[in-house]
C-alpha positions in Angstrom: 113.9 108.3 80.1 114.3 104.6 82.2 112.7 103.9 84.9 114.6 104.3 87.5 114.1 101.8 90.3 115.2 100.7 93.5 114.7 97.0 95.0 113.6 96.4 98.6 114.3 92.5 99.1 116.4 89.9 101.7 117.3 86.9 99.5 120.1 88.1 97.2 119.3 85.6 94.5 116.0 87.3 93.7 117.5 90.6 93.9 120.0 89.8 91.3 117.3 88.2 89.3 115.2 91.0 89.2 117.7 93.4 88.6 118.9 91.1 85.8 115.6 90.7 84.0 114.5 94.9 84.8 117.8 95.7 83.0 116.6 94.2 79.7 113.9 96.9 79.8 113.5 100.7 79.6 114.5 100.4 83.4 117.5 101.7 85.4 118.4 99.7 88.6 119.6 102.4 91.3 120.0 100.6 93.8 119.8 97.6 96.6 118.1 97.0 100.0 118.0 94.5 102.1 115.7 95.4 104.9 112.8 97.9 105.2 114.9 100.1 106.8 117.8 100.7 104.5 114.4 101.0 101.9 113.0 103.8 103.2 116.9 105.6 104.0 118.4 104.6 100.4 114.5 105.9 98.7 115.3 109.0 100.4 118.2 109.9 99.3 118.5 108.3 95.7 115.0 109.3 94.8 113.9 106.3 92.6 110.2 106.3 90.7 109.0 103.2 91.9 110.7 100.7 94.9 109.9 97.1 94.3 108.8 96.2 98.0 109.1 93.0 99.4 106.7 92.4 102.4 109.1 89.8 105.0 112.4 91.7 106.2 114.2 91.9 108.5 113.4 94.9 110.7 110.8 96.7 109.4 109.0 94.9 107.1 107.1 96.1 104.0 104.1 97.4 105.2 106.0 99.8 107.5 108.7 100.7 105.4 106.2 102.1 103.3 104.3 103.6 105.4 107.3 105.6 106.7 108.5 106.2 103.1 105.4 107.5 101.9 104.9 110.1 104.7 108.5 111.1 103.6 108.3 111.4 99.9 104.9 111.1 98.8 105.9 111.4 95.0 107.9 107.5 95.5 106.1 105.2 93.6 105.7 101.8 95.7 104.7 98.2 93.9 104.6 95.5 96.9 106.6 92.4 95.3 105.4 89.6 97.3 104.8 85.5 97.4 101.9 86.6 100.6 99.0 85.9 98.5 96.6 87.2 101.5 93.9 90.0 101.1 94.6 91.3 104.4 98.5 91.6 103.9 97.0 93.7 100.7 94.3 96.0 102.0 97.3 96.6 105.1 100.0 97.8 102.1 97.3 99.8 100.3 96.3 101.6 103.8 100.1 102.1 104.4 100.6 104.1 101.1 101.6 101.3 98.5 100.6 102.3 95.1 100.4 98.7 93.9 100.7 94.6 95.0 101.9 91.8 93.1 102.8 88.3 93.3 106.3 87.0 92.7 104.9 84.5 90.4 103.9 87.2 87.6 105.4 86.2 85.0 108.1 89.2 82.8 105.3 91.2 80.6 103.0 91.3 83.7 105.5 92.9 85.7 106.5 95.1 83.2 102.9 96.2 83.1 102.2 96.7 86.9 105.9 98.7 87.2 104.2 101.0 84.4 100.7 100.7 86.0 101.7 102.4 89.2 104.8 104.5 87.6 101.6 106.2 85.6 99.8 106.8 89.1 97.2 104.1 88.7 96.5 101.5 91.6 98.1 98.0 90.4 96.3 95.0 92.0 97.7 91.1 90.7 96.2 88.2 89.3 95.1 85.9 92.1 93.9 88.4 94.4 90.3 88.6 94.9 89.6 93.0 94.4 86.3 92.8 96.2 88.1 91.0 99.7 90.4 93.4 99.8 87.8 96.2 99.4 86.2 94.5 102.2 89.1 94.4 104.7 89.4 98.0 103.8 86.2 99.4 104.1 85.5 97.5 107.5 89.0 98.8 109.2 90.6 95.3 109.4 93.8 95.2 107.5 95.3 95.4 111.0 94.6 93.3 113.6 92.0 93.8 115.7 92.8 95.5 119.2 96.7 95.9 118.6 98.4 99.5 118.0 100.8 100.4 115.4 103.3 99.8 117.8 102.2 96.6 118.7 102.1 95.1 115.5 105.6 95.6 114.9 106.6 94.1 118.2 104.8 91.2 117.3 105.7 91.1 113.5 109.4 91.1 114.8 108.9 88.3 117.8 107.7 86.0 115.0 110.7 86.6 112.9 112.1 85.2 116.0 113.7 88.2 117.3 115.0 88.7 121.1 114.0 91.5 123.1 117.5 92.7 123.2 117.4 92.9 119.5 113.9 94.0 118.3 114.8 97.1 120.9 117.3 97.9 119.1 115.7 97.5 115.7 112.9 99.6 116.7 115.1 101.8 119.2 112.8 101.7 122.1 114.0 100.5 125.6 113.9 96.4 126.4 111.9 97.4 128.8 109.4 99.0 126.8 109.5 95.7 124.6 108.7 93.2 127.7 105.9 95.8 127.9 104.6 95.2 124.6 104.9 91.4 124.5 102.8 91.4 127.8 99.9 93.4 126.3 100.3 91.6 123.2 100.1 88.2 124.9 97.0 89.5 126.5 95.2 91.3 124.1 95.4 88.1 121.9 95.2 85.1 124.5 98.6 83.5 123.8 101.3 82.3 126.2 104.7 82.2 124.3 106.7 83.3 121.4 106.0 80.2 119.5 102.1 80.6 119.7 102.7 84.5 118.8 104.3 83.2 115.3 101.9 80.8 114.4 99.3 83.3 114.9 100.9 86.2 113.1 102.0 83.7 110.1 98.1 82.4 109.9 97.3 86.4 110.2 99.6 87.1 107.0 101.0 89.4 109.0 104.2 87.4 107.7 105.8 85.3 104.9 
């Protein structure tokens, strides 16, 4: 029996390049997402083994499509797909539910292996990525960022994307007011004044690509 897989990423050309390299293997492509939130609906309903994950998305990124995925259907098999080479990105995936996290620069029989890895229920982890940090970040609580709720983080995640309040409302459906509410507390929990301060410190966070 194929694999069957679906793939969670933005940019179109790697989508059609992974689909066009998977297809030379034992693998059938099931479908197409293009943001964390058409992941988790199309993973639902098509019931793929494994998704291929990317972390930056618009939306809902990868951490918390997962998350939301996995509490869903458990069974789904998720390998993070990824060019965040950040320990703390990893140990937030692996608290969320992802089964495995890999570099885009893995070269064809290496991701072949870690598709298998996790599609056999074993706990994938790349080249590059330094096992014990991540254990570290994992076992001390700090693949989130310290002080900020669930909540929070997606506000944020979504602000340095460069989202408006009108629109990260309505990705998240929560009221603008609720939003202006979150940036406030966010703003000062962390110390920061403006949007463009909130990016920089989410991008040097990993919290995105």
């Amino acid at each position: 029996m194929p694999i069957r897989i679906l793939i969670a990423e933005d940019q179109l050309l790697v989508r059609q390049g992974l689909a066009a390299l998977l297809k030379a293997e034992n693998v059938e492509i099931i479908g197409e997402a293009e943001d964390g939130g058409s992941a988790v609906d199309m993973a639902k309903s098509l019931k793929p083994d494994i998704v291929l994950m990317d972390l930056s998305m618009p939306g809902l990124d990868g951490v918390e499509a997962t998350r939301r995925l996995k509490r869903a259907a458990p069974q789904i098999r998720v390998l993070i797909l990824t060019i965040a080479n950040c320990e703390r990105r990893v140990a937030e995936a692996l608290a969320a539910g992802a089964d495995g996290y890999a570099l885009k620069r893995l070269g064809h029989e290496e991701l072949m292996s870690a598709i298998n890895s996790v599609r056999m229920g074993r706990q994938y982890l790349g080249p590059g990525l330094d096992v014990e940090l991540v254990r570290e970040h994992l076992d001390g609580g700090e693949a989130n960022v310290p002080s900020l709720t669930a909540r929070e983080m997606e506000v944020l995640r979504l602000i340095a994307q460069g989202l408006k309040n009108r629109e990260i409302a309505d990705t998240l459906s929560i009221a603008i007011k609720t939003v202006e509410t979150h940036r406030t507390k966010i703003m000062q929990k962390l110390d920061l004044h403006n949007s463009a301060e909130l990016a920089t410190y989410a991008i040097r966070r990993g919290l995105i690509e």
